[in-house]
C-alpha positions in Angstrom: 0.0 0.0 0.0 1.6 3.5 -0.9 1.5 5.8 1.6 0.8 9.7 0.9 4.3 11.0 1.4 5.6 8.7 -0.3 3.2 9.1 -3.6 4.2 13.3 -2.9 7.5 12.6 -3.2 7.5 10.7 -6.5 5.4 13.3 -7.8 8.2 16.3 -6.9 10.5 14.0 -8.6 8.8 13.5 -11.2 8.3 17.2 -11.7 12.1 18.0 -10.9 12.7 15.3 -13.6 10.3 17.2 -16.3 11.9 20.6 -15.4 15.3 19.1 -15.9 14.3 17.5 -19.5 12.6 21.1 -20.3 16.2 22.5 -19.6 18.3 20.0 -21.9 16.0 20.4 -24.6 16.4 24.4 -24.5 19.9 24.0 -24.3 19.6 21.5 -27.6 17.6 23.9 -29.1 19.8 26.5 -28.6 22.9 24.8 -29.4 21.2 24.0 -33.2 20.6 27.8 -33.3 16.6 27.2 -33.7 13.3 27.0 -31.6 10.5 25.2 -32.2 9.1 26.0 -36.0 10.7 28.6 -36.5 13.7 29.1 -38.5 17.0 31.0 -37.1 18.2 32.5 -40.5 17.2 33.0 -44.1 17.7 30.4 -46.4 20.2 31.4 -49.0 20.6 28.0 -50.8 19.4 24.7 -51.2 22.6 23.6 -49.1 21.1 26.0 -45.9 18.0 23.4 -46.3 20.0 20.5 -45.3 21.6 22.0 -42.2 17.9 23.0 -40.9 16.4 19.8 -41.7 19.3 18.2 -40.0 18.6 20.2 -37.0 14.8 19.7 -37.3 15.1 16.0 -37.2 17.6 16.2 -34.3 15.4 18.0 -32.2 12.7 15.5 -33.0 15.5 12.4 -32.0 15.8 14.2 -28.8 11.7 14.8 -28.2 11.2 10.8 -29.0 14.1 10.1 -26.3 11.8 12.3 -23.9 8.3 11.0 -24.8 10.0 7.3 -24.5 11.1 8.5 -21.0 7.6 9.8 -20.0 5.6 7.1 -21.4 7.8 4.5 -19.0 6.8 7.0 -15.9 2.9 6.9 -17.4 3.0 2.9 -17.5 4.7 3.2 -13.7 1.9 5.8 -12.5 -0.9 3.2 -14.7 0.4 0.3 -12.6 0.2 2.4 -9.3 -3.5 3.4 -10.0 -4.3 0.0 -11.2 -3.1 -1.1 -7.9 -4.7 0.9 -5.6 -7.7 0.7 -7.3 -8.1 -3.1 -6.9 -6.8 -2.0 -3.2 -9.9 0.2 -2.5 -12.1 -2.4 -4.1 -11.0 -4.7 -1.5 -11.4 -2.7 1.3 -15.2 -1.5 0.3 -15.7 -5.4 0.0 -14.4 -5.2 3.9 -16.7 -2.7 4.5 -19.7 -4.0 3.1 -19.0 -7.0 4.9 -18.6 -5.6 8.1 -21.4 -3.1 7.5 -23.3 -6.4 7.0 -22.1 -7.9 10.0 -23.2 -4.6 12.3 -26.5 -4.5 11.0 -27.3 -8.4 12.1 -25.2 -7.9 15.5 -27.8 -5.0 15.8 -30.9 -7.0 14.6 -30.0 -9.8 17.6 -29.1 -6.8 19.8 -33.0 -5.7 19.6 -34.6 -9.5 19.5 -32.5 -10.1 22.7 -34.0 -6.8 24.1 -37.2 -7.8 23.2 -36.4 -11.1 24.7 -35.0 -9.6 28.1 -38.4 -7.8 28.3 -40.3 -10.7 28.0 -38.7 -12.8 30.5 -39.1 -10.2 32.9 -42.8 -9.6 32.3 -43.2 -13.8 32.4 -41.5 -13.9 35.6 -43.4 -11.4 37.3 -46.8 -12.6 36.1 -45.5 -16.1 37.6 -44.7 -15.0 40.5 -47.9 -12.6 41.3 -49.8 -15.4 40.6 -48.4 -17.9 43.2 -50.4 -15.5 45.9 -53.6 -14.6 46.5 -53.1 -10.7 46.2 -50.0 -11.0 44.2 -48.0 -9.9 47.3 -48.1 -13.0 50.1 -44.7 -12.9 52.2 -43.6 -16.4 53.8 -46.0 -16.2 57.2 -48.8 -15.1 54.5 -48.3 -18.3 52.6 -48.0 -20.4 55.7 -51.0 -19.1 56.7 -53.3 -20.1 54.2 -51.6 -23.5 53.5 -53.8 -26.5 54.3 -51.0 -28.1 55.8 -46.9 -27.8 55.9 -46.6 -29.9 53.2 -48.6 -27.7 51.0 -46.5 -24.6 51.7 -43.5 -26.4 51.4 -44.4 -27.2 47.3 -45.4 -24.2 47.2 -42.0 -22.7 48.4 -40.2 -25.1 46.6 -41.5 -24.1 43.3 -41.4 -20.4 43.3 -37.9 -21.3 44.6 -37.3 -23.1 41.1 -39.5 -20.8 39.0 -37.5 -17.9 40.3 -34.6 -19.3 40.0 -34.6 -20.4 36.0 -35.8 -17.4 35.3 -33.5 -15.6 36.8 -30.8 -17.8 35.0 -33.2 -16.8 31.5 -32.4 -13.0 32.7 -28.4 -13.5 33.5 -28.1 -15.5 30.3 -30.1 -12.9 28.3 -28.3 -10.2 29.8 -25.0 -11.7 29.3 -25.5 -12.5 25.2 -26.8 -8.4 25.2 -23.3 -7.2 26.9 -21.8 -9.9 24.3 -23.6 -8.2 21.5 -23.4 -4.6 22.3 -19.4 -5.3 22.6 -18.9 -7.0 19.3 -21.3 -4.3 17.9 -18.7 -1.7 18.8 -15.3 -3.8 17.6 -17.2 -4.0 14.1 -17.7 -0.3 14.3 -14.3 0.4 15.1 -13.0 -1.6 12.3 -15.4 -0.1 10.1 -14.2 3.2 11.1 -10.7 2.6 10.8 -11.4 0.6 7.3 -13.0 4.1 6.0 -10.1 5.6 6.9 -8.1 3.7 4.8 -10.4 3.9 2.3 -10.0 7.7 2.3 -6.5 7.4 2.1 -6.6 4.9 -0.8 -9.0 7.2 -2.5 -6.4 10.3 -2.2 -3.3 8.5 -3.6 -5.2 6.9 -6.1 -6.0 10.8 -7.5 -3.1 12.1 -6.7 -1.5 9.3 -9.1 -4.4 10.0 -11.6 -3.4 13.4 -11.4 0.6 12.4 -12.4 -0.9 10.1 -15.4 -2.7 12.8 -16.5 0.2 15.4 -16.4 2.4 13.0 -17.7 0.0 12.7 -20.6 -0.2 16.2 -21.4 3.6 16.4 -21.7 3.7 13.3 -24.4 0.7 15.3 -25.9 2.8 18.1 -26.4 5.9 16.8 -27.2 4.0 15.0 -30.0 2.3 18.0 -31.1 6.2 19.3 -31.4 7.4 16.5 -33.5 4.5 16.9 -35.8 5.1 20.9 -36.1 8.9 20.2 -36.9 7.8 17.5 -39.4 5.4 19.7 -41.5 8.6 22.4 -41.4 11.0 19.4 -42.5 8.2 18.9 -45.2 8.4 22.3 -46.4 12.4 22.8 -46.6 12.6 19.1 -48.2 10.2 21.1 -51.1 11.8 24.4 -51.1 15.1 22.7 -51.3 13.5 20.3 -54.3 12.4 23.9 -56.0 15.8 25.2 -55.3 17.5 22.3 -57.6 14.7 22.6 -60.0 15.0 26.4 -61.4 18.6 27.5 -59.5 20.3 28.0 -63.3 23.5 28.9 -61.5 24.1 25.0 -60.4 22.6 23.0 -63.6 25.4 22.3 -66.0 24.7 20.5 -69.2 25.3 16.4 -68.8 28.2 15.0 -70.7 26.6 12.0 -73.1 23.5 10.2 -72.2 20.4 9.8 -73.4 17.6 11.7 -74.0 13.4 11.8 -74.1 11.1 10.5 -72.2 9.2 11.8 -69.4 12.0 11.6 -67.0 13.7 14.2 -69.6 14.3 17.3 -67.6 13.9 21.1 -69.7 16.9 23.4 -67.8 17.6 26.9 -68.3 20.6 25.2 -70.7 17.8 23.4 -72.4 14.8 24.9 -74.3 13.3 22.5 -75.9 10.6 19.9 -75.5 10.7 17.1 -72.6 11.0 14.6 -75.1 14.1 15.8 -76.3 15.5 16.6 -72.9 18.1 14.6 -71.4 17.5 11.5 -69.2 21.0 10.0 -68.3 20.5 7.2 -70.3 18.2 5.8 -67.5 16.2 2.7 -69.2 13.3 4.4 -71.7 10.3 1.9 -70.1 11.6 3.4 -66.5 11.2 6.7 -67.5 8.1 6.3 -69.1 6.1 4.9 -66.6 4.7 6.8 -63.6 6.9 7.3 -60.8 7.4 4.3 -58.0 5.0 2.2 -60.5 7.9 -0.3 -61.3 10.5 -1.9 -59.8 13.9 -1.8 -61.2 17.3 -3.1 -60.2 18.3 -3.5 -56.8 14.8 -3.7 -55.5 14.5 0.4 -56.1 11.3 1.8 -57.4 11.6 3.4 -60.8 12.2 7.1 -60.9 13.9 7.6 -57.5 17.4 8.7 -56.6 18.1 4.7 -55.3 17.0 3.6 -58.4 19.2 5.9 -60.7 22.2 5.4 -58.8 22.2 1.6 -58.4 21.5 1.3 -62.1 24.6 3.6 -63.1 26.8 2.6 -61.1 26.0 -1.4 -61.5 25.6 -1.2 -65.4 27.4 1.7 -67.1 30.5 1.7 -65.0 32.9 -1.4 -64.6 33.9 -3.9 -61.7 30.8 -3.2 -59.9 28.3 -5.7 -60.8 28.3 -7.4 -57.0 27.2 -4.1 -55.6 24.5 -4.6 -52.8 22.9 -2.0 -50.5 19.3 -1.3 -49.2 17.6 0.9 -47.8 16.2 4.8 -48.5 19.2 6.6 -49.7 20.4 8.1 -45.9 20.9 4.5 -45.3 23.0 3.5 -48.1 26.6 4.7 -46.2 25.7 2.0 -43.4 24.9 -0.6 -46.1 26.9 -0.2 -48.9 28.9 -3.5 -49.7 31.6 -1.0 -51.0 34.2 0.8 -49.2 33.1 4.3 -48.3 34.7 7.3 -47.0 34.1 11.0 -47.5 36.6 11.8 -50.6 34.8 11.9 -53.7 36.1 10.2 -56.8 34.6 9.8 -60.4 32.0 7.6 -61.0 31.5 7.5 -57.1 28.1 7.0 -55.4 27.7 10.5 -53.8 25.2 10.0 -50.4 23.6 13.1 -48.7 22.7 12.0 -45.4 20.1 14.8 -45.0 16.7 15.0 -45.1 14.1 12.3 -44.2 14.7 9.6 -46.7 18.5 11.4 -48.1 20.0 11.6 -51.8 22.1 9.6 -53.5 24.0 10.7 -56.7 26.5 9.7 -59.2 29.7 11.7 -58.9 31.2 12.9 -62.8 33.3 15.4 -62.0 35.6 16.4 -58.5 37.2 19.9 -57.9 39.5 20.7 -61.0 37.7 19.2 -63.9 35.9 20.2 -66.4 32.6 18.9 -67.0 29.9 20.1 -69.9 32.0 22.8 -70.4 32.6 24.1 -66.8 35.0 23.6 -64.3 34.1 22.5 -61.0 35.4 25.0 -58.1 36.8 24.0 -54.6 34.7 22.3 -52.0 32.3 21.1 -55.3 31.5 18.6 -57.2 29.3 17.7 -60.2 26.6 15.0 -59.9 23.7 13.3 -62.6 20.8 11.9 -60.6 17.1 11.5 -60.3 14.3 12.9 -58.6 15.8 16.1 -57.3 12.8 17.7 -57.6 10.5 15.0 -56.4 8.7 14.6 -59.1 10.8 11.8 -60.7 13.0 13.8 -63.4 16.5 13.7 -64.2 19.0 16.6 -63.3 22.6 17.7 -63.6 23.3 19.4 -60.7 27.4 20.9 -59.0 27.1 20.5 -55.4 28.9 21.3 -52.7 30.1 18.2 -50.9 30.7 19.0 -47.3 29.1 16.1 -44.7 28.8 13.8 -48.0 29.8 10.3 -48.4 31.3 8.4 -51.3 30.6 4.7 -52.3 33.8 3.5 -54.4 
């Protein structure tokens, strides 16, 4: 049974531990440079997306770590009102018993009264009756005897009368004194088993009232996670539109193919999406709607995985045992390959960022020129699919900081 300072307590703790989460996560917060939905600093490029969404989702690593902390308080605090429920069930059962118990010790507390009274009446009807005026004394009854041996039955059996009925009235008397002291042990138990029952009654809300606070803190941290998701949402799209019409980082592809709906019109290209380029990427995979097929490597048509296992397993040598899974954030951790952050020609490029990541095919590093333009410091240039989430092909020059590279 918990006791009331104990359950008081667990509840400060339990509040000193809340406070103390509040804090860390402030400090995370501002230690990432953001608060909750709202973004520190314009967004100059589609790189500044990654960096925000990165933070966004570490935020929302640290929320789960909390709720997963609060929901193993809420099943504690569950299993403490559980308990003392079936505790206070219990003890009304006791009470209802003994209340029971009372009201027949009461019931044979009257009948024995009534009984008492009786016995009394009985006997003193008896006894008036053995005289003539209801009152003889001894030398009365002597007196108007017929002989000695009359007045000795006579004497005889009041004696006798008298006597068992006075043995009626001790016994009666004795069960009533019997009675009337079990009558109050059963009310003192039933006292002290309210008393407890109060008591019960007042932990049990006070632990309701921890569930219920607890509760309201997973509520909210939940409402959090969901706010920074809808923002990850939105950069992961603003970045996407960044890619699509930012003229300054398309550069025209060197060979591949071209046509089909996968085709994607640039600023370096004018003319019709059938004409546009593609990478080569298989004609029936462009064709066909987006995630409708699926294509080597287990990787749904028209999506960065796809693309990039299909490059790098078919129109590049000596890497036709290639295996990885996963979405493409994933593919650094499960990558048959070696990988290491130096990018290399004909590399897998792998943006961790973002929900699901990018992967890319590397066809140029710092130095070189590619499609007519060479690629400055701290960039490199990359052919890949579904930049702008709609399933098309692009040409993009990237910066490569916090990449990885499958060789």
């Amino acid at each position: 049974m918990i006791k009331l300072q104990n359950l008081k307590q667990i509840m400060l703790n339990t509040i000193k531990t809340l406070r103390s989460r509040l804090v860390s996560f402030t400090l995370l917060v501002m230690g990432v440079g953001l608060t909750f939905g709202v973004i520190a600093s314009p967004i100059a490029s589609a790189d500044q997306y990654s960096a925000q969404i990165q933070s966004l989702q570490t935020q929302n690593s640290a929320i789960s770590s909390t709720i997963a902390g609060l929901q193993g308080q809420a099943t504690t605090y569950q299993q403490q009102v559980d308990q003392l429920t079936a505790e206070i069930n219990a003890i009304e059962q006791q009470q209802a018993i003994t209340e029971g118990q009372i009201s027949s010790i009461q019931s044979d507390i009257q009948a024995n009264q009534i009984k008492l009274t009786q016995e009394k009446s009985t006997l003193d009807t008896i006894i008036k009756s053995m005289y003539v005026d209801g009152n003889l004394n001894t030398l009365e009854m002597l007196a108007t005897s017929n002989n000695i041996s009359d007045f000795v039955t006579k004497e005889e059996y009041k004696n006798i009368v008298q006597s068992q009925i006075q043995d009626t009235l001790t016994s009666i008397n004795a069960t009533q004194v019997q009675l009337k002291a079990q009558n109050q042990d059963l009310s003192s138990q039933l006292s002290h088993q309210t008393a407890i029952n109060n008591q019960l009654s007042a932990n049990e809300a006070q632990q309701a009232q921890l569930l219920s606070y607890n509760q309201a803190q997973q509520d909210q941290y939940n409402q959090q996670i969901h706010t920074n998701q809808s923002q990850i949402s939105v950069l992961e799209a603003e970045q996407a539109a960044i890619n699509e019409r930012s003229a300054s980082s398309i550069v025209p592809p060197s060979g591949g193919g071209v046509g089909g709906n996968c085709g994607t019109p640039s600023p370096w290209y004018t003319g019709s999406r059938a004409s546009a380029p593609n990478g080569g990427y298989p004609m029936n995979w462009c064709n066909d709607a987006q995630d409708s097929v699926i294509t080597l490597g287990n990787f749904p048509n028209r999506e960065c995985t796809s693309f990039a296992y299909w490059y790098f397993t078919t129109q590049e040598s000596g890497h036709s045992g290639f295996s990885v899974t996963g979405n493409a954030n994933q593919w650094e951790n499960t990558a048959n390959r070696p990988v290491d952050q130096n990018p290399a020609d004909g590399s897998i490029a792998v943006d961790p960022a973002g929900t699901y990541g990018h992967v890319m095919i590397v066809v140029a590093t710092p130095g070189q020129n590619y499609g007519g333009n060479v690629v400055p410091a701290g960039y490199i240039d990359t052919i890949s699919m579904n930049d702008d989430w709609h399933g098309d092909f692009f040409s993009l020059q990237r910066p490569y900081a916090g990449f990885y590279f499958i060789h």
